[in-house]
BATOR-462210 format. One record per residue: residue in three letters; y, z, x of N, C-alpha, C in turn. Coordinates in steps of 0.05 Angstrom, whole numbers, plus 5000, padded with zeros to 4 digits. Layout:
ALAYZXYZXYZX...
***
This chain:
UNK420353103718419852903698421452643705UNK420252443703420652173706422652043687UNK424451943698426951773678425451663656UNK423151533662420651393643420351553622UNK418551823632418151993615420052073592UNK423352133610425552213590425552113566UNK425751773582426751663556424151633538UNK421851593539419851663523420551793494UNK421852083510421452253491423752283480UNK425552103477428052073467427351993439UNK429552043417428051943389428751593389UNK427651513368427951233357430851153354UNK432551313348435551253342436351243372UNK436051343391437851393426435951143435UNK433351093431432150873442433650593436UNK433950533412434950323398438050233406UNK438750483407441550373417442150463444UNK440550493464440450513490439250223494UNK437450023477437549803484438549573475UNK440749723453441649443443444949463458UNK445749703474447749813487448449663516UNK445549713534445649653560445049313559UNK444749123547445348913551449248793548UNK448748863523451948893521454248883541UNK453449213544455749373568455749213592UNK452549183597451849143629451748793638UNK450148733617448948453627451348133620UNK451948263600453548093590455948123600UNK457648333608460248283621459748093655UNK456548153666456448053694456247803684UNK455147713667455047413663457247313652UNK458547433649462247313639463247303669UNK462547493690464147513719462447193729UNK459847203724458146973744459646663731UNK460046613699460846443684464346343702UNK465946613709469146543715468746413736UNK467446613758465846493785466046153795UNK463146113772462345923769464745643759UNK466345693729468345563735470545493750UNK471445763764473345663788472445443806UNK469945483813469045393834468445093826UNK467645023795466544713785469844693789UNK472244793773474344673767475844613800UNK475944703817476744673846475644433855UNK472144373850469844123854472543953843UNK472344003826473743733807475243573816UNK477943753824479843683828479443523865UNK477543623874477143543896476543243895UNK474043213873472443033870475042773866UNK477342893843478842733844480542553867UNK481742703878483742633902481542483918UNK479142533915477242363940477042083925UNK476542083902477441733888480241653895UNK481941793891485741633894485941593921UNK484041743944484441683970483741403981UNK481441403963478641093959480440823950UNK482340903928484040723908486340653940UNK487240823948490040813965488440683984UNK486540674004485340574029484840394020UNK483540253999482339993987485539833978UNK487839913977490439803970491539763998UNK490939964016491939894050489739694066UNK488039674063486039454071487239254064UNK487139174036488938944027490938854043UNK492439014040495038894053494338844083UNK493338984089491838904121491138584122UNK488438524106488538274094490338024088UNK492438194072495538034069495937834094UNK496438084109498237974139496337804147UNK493637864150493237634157492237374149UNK491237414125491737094114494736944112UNK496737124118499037064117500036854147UNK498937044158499236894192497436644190UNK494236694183492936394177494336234167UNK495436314141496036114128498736014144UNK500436144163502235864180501035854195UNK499135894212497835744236496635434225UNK495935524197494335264195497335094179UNK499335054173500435044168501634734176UNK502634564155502934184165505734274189UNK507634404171510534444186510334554210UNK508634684213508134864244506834634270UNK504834504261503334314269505334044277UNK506833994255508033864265511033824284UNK512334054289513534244309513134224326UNK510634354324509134324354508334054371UNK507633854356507433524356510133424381UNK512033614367515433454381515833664403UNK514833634428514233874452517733924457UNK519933774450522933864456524034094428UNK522434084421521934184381521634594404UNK521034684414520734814426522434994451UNK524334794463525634854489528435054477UNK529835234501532435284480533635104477UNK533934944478536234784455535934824430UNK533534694427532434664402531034924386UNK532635144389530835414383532135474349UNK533835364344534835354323533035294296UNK531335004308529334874296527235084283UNK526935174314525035414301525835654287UNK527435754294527735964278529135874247UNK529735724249529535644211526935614198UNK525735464216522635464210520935724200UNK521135884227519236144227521636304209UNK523236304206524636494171524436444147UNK523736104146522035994117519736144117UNK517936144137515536274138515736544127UNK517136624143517037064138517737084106UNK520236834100521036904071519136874051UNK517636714064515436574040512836694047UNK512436904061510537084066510837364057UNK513737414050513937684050512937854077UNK513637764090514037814124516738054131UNK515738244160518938254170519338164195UNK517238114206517837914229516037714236UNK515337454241514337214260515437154286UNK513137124306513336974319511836724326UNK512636564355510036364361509936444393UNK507936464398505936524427505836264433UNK505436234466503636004480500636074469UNK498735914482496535934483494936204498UNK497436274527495836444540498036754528UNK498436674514500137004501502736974507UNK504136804524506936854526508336844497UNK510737034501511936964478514736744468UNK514136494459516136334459518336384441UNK517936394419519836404396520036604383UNK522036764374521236904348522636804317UNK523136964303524736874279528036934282UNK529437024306532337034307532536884333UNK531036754349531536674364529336644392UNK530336464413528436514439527236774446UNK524736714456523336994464525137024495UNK526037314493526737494526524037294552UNK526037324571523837244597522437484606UNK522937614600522137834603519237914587UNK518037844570516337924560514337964565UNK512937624570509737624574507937724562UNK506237704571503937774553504138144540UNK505238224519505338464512502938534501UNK502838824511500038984496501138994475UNK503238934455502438904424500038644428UNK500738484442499438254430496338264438UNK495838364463493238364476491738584448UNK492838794445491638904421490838744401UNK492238664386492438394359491138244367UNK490038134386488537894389486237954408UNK484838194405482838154424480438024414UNK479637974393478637734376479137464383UNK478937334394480037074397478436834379UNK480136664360478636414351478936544318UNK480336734316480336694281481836904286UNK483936974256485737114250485037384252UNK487137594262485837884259488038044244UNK489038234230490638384225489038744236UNK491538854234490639184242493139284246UNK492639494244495639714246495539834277UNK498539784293499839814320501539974319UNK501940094345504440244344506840154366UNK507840094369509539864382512040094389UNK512440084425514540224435516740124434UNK518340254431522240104418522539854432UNK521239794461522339554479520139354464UNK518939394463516239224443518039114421UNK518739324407519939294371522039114388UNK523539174398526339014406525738764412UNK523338684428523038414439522338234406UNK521338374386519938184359521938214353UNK522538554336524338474319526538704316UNK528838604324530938734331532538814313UNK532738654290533538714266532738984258UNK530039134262529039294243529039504259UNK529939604283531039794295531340054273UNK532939974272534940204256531940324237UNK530640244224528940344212527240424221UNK526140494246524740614265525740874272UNK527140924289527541154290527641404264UNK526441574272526241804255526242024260UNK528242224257528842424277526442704250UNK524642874278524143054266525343304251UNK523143364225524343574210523243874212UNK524844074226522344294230520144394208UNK517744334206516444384178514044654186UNK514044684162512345024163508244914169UNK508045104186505245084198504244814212UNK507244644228506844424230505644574261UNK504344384280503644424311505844424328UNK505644544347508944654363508644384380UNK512344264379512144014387515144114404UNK515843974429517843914438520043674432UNK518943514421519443284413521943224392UNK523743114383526143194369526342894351UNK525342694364524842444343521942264343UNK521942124322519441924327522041684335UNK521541464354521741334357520040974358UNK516941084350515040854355515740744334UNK515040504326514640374303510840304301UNK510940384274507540234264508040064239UNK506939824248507139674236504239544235UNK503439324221501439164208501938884217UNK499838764242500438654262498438454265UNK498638194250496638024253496937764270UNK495237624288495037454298493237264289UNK494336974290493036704280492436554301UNK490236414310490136214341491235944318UNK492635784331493435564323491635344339UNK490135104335488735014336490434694321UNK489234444348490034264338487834114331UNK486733844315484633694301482633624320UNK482833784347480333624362479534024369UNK481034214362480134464364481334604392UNK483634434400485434554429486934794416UNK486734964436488435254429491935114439UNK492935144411496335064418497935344422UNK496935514415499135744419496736024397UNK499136184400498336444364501536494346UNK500236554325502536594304502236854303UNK503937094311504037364296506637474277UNK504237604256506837664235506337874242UNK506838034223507538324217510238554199UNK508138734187511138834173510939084181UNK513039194177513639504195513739644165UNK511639914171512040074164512440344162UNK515440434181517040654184518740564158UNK519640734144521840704114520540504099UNK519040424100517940224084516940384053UNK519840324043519240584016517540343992UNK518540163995517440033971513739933977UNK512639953999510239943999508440253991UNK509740473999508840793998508940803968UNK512140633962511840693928510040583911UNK508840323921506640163907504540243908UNK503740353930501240633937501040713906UNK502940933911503141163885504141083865UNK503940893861504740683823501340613827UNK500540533847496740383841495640763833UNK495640863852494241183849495041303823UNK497141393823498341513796500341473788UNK499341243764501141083752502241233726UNK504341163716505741383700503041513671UNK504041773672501341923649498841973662UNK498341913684495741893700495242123703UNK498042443715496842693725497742853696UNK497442923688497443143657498843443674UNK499443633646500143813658502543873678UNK504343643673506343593694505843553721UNK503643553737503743523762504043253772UNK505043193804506042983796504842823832UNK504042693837502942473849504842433874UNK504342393901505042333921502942183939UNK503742043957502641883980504341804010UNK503941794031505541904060502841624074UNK506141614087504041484118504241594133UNK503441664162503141894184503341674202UNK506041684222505441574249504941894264UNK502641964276501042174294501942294271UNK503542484267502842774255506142824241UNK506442534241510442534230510142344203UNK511842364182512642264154514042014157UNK513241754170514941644171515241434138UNK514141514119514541314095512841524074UNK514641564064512941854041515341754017UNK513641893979514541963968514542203959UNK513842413982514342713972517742773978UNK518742953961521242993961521743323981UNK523443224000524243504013525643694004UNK527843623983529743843960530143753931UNK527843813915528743803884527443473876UNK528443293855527643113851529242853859UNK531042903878533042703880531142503902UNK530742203880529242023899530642023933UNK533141963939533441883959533342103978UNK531442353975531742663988528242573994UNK528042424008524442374019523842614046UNK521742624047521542874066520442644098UNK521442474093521042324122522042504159UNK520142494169520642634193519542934192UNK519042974162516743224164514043314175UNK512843464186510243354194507843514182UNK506243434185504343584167502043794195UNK500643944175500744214175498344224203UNK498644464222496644404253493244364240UNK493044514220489444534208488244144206UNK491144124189490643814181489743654208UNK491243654227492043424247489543554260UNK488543784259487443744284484543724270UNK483943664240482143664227480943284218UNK484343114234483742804213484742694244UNK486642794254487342654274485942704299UNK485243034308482443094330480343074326UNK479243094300477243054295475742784281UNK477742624272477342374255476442344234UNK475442584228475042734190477142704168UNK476442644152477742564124478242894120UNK480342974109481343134097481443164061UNK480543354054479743394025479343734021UNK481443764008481943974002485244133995UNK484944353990488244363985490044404013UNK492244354008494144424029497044304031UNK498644544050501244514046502744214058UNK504144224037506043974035509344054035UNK509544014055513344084064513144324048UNK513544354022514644564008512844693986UNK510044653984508644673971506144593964UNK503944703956501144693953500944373943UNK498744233957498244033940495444003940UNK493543863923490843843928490943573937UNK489843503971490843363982488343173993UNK488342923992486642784017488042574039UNK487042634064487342574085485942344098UNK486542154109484441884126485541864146UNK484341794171484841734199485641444195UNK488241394213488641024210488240934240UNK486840824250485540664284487540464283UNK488440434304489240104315486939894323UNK487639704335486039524338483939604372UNK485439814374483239864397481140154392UNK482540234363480340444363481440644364UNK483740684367484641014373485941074345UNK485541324334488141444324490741454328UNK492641294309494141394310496541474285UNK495241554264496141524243495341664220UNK496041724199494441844164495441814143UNK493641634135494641574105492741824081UNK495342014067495242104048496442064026UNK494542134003495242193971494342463970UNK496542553946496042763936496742803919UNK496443073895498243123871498743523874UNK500643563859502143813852499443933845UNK499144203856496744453851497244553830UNK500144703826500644793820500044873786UNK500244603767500144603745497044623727UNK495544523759493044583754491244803754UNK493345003774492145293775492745403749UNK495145423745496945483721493645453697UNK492945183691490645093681488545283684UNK487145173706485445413706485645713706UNK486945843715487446053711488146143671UNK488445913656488646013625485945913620UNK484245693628481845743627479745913631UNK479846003658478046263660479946413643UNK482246553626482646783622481846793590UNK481546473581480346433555478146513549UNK476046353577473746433572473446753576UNK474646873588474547233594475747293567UNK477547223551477747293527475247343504UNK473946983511472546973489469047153496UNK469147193522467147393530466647663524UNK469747773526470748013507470948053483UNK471247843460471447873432468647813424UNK466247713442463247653439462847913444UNK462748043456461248303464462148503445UNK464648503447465648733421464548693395UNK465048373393463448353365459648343365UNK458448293385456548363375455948703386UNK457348793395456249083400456249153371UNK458349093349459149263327457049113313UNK455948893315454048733298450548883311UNK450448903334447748993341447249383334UNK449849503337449949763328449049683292UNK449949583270448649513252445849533247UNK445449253267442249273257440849473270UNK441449533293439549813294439350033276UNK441950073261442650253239439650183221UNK439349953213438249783195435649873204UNK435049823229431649973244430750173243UNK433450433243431950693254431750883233UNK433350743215434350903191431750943172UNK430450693161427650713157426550813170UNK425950863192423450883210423051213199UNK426551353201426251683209425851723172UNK426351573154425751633124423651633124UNK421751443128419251533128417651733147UNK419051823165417652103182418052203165UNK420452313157420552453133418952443107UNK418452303099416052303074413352323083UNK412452323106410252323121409752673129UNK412152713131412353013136412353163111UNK412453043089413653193061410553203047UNK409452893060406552873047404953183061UNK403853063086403553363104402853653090UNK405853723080407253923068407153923041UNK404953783029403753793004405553612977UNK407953502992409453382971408253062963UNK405253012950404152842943406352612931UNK407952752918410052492906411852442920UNK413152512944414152342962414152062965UNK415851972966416251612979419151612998UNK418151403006420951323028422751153008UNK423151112980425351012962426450762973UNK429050832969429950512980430550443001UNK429350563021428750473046426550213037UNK424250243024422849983016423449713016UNK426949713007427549462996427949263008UNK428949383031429049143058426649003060UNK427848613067426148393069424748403084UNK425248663113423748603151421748773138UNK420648693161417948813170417749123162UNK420149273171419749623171420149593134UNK422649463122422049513098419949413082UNK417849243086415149163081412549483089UNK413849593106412149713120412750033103UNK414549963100415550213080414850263049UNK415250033036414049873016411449953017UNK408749923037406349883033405250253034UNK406150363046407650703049406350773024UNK408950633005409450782977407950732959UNK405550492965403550382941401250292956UNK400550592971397950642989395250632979UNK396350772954393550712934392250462912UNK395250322912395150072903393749882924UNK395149952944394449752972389949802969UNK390250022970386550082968384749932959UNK387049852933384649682907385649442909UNK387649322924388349062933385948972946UNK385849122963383649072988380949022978UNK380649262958376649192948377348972936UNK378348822917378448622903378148412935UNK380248452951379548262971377848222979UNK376248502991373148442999371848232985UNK372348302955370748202939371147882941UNK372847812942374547482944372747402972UNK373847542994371547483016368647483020UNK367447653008364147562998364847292988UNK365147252963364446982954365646762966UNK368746752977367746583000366546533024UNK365546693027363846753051361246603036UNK360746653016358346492996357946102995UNK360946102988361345822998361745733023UNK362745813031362145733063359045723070UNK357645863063354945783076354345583053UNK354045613031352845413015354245063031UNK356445063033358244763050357644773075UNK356745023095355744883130352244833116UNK351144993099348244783094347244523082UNK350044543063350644163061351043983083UNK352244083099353743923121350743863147UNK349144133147346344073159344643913153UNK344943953121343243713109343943363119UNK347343333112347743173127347943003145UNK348043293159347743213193344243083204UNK342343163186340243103182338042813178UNK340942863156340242543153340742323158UNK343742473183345342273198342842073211UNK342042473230340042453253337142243246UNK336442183225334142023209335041793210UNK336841733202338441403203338541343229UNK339741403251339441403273337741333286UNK335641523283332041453290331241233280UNK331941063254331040883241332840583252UNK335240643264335740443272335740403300UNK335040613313333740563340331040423346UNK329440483323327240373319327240093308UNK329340033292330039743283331239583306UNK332939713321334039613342331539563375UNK330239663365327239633389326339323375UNK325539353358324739103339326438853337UNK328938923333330338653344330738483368UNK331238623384330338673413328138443420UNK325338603404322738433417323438203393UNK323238113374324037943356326437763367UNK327837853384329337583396328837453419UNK327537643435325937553458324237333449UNK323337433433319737153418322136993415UNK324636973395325036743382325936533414UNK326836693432328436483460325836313464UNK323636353468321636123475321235893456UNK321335863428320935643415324035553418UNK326235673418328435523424328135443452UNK327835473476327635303492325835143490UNK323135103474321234933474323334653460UNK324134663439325234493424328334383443UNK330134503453330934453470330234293493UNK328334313498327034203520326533943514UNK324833953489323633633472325633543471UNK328433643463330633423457331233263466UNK332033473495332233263519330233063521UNK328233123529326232973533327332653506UNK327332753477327432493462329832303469UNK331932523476334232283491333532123511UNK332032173532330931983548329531803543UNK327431903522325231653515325931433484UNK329331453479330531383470331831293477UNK333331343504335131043518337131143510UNK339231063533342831153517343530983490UNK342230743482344230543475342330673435UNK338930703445338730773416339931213415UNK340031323428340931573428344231503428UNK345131323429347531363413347831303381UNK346331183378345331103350345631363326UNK343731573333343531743327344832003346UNK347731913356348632173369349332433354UNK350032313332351632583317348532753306UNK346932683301344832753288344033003309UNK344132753339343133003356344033263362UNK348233163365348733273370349633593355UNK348633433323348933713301346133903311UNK343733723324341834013320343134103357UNK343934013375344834133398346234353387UNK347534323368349334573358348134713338UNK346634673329344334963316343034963337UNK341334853355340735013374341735283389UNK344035253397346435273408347635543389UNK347635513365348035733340345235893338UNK343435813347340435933346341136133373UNK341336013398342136173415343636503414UNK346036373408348136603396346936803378UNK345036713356344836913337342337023350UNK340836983374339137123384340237363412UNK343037223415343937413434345637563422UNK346037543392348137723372345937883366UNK342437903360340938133352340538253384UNK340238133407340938343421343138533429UNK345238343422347238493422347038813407UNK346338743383345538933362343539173373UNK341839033387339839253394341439393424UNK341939233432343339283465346739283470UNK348339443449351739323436352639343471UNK352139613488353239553509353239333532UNK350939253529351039003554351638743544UNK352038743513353038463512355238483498UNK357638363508360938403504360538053503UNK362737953482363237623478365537513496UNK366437343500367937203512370437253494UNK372837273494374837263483376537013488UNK376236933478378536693468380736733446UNK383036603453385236573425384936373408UNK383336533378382236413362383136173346UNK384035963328385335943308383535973283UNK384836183274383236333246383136083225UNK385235873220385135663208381935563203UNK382435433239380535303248377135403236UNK377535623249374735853249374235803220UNK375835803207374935763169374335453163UNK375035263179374034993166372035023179UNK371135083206368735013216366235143202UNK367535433191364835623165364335533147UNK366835303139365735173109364634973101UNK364734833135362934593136360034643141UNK358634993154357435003154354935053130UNK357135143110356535293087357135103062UNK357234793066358334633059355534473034UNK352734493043351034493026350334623001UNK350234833008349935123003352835122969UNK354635052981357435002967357634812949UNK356434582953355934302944353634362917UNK352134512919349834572897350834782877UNK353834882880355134962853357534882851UNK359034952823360734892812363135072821UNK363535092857365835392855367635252870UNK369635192855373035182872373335282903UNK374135232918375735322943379135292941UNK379935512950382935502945383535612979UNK384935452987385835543014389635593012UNK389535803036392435863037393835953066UNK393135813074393835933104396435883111UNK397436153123399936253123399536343150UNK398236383170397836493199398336343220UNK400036483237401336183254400936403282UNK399536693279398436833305396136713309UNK394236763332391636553335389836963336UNK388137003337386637193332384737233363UNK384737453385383337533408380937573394UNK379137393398376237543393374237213396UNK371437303405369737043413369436923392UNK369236633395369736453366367736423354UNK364436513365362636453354362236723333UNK362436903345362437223334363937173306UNK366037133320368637073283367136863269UNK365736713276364336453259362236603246UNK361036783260358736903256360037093232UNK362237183229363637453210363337293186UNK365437043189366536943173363836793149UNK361136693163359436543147357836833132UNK357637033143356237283126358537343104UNK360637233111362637313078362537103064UNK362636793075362636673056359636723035UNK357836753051355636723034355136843021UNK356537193025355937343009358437272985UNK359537152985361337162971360836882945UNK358636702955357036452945355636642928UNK354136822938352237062925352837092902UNK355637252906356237322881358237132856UNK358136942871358836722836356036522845UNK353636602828351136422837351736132818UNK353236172801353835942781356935712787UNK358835832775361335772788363036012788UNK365835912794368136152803369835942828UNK371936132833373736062855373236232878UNK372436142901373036212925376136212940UNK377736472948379736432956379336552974UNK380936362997381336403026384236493033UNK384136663050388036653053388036813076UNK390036623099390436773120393036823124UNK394537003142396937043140397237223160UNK399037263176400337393198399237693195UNK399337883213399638193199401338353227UNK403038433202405938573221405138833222UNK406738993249406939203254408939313237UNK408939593242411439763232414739673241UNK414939493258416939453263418339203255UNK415839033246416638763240415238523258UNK413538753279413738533304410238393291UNK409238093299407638023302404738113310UNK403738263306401738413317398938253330UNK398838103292395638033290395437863265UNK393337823261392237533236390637663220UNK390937643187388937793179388337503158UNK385537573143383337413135382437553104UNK383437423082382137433056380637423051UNK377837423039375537173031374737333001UNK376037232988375637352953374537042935UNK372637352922371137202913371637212867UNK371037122853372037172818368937282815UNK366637362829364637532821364837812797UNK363137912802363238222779364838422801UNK365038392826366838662843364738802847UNK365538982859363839212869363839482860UNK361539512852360739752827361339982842UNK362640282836363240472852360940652864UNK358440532856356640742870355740532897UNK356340252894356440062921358940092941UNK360240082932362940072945364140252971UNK362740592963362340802984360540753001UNK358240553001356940533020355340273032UNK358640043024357839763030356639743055UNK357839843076357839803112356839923120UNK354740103102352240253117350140073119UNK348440143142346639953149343340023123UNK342639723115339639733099341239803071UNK344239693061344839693035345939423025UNK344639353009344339102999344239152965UNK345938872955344838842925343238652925UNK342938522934340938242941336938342949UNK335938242932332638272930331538212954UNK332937962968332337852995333338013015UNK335838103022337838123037336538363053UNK337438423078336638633089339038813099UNK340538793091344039053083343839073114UNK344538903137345038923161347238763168UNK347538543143350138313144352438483158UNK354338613129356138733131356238913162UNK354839013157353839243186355039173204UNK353538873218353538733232356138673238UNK357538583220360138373217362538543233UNK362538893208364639023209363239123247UNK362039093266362239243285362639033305UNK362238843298363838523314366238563306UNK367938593289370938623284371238873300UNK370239143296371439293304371039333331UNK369239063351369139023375372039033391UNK372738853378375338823390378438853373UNK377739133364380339373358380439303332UNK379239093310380039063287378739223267UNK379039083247377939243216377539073194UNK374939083193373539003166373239163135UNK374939133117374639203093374139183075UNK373339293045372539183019373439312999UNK375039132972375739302953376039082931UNK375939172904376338952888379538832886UNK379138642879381438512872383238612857UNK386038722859388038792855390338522845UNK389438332838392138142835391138112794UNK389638222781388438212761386538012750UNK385737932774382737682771380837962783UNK377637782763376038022773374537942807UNK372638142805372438002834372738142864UNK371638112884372838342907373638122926UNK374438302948376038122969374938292991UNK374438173010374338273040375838153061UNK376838383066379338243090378938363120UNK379638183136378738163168381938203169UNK381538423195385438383214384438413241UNK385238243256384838163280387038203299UNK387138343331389838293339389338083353UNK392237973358392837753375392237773410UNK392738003424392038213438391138343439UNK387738353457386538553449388038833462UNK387339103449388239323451386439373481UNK387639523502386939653516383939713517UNK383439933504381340133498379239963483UNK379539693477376539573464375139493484UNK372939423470369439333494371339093507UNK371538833491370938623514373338723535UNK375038823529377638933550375938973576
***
């Protein structure tokens, strides 16, 4: 038998909590192991992620100063006092070396310099800041380094052999040497001191007003002991409060694989206990210094873990010889993580315990019904007709619903016929409402047919009317000629009013084909002025207006202009006015009113259009079916107006409406909203 099978035949109680068990036990402790996993590994990222910014912050602070030196040196090459020095050629000789070296020590002082000198043109070295340059010198590979650029200032970091350092600057001896410190996992060295100096080594060409090379200016500051620059490092990187948790911030310069300017401490916290002459660890050097890879990651520091980054520092020819690191204390951060993951392993443990004792519950809650009613199922069976599963019923779930329906089986019976019964008769209505809806659909289908057939008819009916309009057209012309410019100006306006019923004859013959043919004829869109569009309807309608006693009240408030062809909207606007003449045949007030129409947001959308009329309004058995086509109150009228109008508005995305007047005059109003933009998705688009 098959494990499958077993459990099959296991009861409802060993099922239930065999699955509410093995997630628990199983799934959920591995996902507490994958979760610690997972945090070590983000919280390690982190810290990585960090030290690779303070490395970014520290290299972007040593560039600078790179920079320093040498706008420092520009700035005395270009310099009046230097220039003019040089002017006095005895300003130069030893005698006069005095001259200079007061000179070039104003300079260093006022550069924050530790040494200047001045070069010839071809590299010799003439002067420094304590005195005549050695005969001995000549052209030094410090300098050929520093200046292989020629014609503008260079700075870069050098490493300068003691006879080098001695010939610049002799003074700073003593801070050069640095005797090594045996350090743990450092690379096996023979070696017992650093003696080089590296320093930050810029050259200036000096240049007189016609562009003659007079000499070079090199500064430079040394940095072996150079504690107060290492310390400015690690005040820019981690400035006080910066590392939490007590850990605490360091930064080192590396001449090759030696400490010569660090604030890591070699015993305890006593500042003047620097771990200078320590060297750092063989993985490192042969990871930043053999390889030229940035270092990022943890590692030992004289006496202890740090999470550390590493940079290669090049001289001016390209080589390695150097590493500038930051770093901070591990320690406080493991400390950290390690109460983090043991939290989260806490709170993984008090989840599981607590819902094991919460999911043992509700299974209680599942199986306990299930086996009450085997039992009454078995009691029924066994002839105990009055059996029930009791208060197992009472429960809100499903099993206690299910238990419930158990106990009032015979109730449930006659629930049901009554239902049947509820479902016949709606089943009754339902057909009686889809044979309405056939009927409907019926008579959709009949209207349809009748205006396809009207629309054939318009069709040929505008075709006939284009030939007497071009006949009369034609004559016109013709009368302007046989009238002469001077009497056809006489009567221009006369002509030019029937040019424009012509012209309006046109339009309303290509508006019934439109009608018959809506797809092939789309209008021109222009940006309307709805204003406008309303004086030009009421001058047309201006006779018509003149032969009763009805007010015009205008109110225009619309300062959007309306997307849609101006003849079309002329064409909207004269089927309202007139119907709206219609209905005051005697007098009344005509009110016009245009006015902006905003979106939901406030924004400008579109223009909408009043045209109310003080008539009787619109009776409610008209009103449901103004904008159907062939409905008319008018004896004459052929109920195609409206029709017409609202499917030219709704050409281009708008909406034509009708309702009575709401301001407590009687009377209806029809209002046009137009956008300013047509929408996407309309015809003329």
């Amino acid at each position: 038998m098959t494990f499958y099978e077993r459990f099959q035949r296991l009861p409802i109680r060993s099922k239930l909590l065999a699955m509410v068990l093995l997630p628990l036990v199983v799934v959920l402790p591995l996902l507490g192991l994958l979760l610690l996993v997972w945090g070590n590994v983000a919280l390690d990222r982190l810290l990585i992620t960090k030290v690779r910014s303070d490395l970014a912050v520290a290299q972007g602070y040593f560039e600078r100063v790179l920079g320093e030196v040498g706008s420092s040196a520009a700035a005395v090459a270009d310099s009046q006092a230097l220039h003019r020095a040089l002017d006095d050629d005895t300003a130069a000789t030893s005698a006069d070396a005095g001259t200079w070296v007061t000179l070039l020590q104003a300079f260093k002082a006022r550069e924050g310099l530790d040494f200047i000198n001045l070069r010839a043109p071809d590299g010799t070295l003439r002067i420094t800041d304590f005195g005549a340059a050695p005969a001995t010198d000549g052209r030094s590979p410090a300098f050929r380094a520093a200046a292989a650029e020629s014609g503008r200032a260079r700075a870069s970091i050098e490493v300068l052999q003691p006879d080098e350092l001695a010939r610049l600057a002799p003074a700073l001896q003593d801070r050069v040497a640095v005797p090594l410190v045996s350090t743990r996992n450092a690379a096996p060295t023979a070696r017992t001191q650093e003696d080089r100096a590296m320093v930050v080594l810029a050259t200036a060409p000096v240049h007189d007003e016609r562009g003659v090379l007079r000499g070079h200016v090199q500064a430079g500051v040394l940095l072996n002991r150079n504690l107060p620059f290492i310390d400015h490092i690690n005040e820019i990187v981690y400035p006080e409060g910066a590392l939490p948790f007590g850990s605490r911030g360091t930064a080192t310069l590396f001449l090759d694989d030696v400490r010569i300017s660090t604030n890591v401490r070699l015993f305890g916290d006593d500042p003047k206990n620097r771990a200078i002459g320590t060297r750092v660890s063989q993985a490192v050097r042969d990871t930043v210094l053999g390889g030229g890879q940035p270092w990022l990651d943890r590692a030992f520091v004289v006496n202890d873990w740090y999470v550390s980054g590493y940079l290669p520092l090049a001289d001016g020819a390209g080589r390695r010889v150097g590493m500038l690191y930051v770093g901070y204390l591990e320690r406080p951060f493991t400390w950290l993580k390690y109460a983090v993951l043991l939290s989260i392993g806490a709170i993984f443990f008090a989840v599981m315990i607590g819902a094991t004792v919460v999911s043992l519950r509700w299974a209680r809650s599942i199986f306990k019904p299930l086996e009450q009613m085997a039992r009454t199922m078995q009691q029924v069976e066994a002839g105990g007709l009055d059996a029930r599963v009791g208060a197992a019923g009472h429960h809100p779930d499903e099993i206690g619903r299910l238990a419930a329906h158990l106990d009032h089986l015979l109730d449930v019976i006659d629930d049901k016929t009554r239902a049947l019964q509820r479902w016949g008769d709606e089943l009754d209505r339902k057909v009686v409402e889809r044979t309405r809806d056939l009927e409907q659909a019926q008579a959709q289908l009949l209207r349809s047919e009748k205006l396809a057939t009207v629309g054939q008819l318009t069709a040929s009916i505008a075709h006939e009317v284009n030939n007497p309009i071009a006949v009369i057209q034609g004559n016109l012309d013709l009368l302007r000629e046989l009238l002469g410019p001077q009497t056809a100006a006489k009567v221009d306006a006369e002509l030019r009013l029937v040019d424009e019923q012509i012209e309006r004859m046109r339009l309303i013959v290509t508006q019934l084909l439109q009608f018959a043919r809506p797809n092939e004829y789309a209008g021109y869109v222009d940006s309307v002025s709805v204003a406008r569009a309303l004086d030009d309807s009421l001058l047309l309608v201006g006779p018509q207006l003149a032969r009763t006693r009805i007010a015009v009240q205008r109110d225009d408030r619309a300062t959007a202009s309306a997307a849609i062809n101006r003849q079309e909207l002329q064409q909207v606007l004269l089927n309202l006015l007139i119907n709206a003449l219609h209905a005051m045949p005697d007098s009344g007030t005509l009110s016009l009113h245009t006015r902006d129409w905003h979106a939901a947001d406030g924004r400008v959308q579109g223009v909408q259009i009043d045209v109310a009329d003080s008539g009787p309004g619109l009776g409610p058995e008209i009103e449901s079916r103004l904008f159907q086509p062939f409905v008319t109150t008018k004896t004459d009228g052929t109920g195609l107006g409206l029709w017409i109008s609202r499917s030219l508005i709704e050409r281009y995305g708008g909406t034509l409406t009708a309702a009575n007047r709401d301001d407590g005059a009687r009377g209806a109003v029809f209002s046009v909203r137009l956008y300013s933009e047509l929408p996407e998705t309309t015809l003329p688009a």
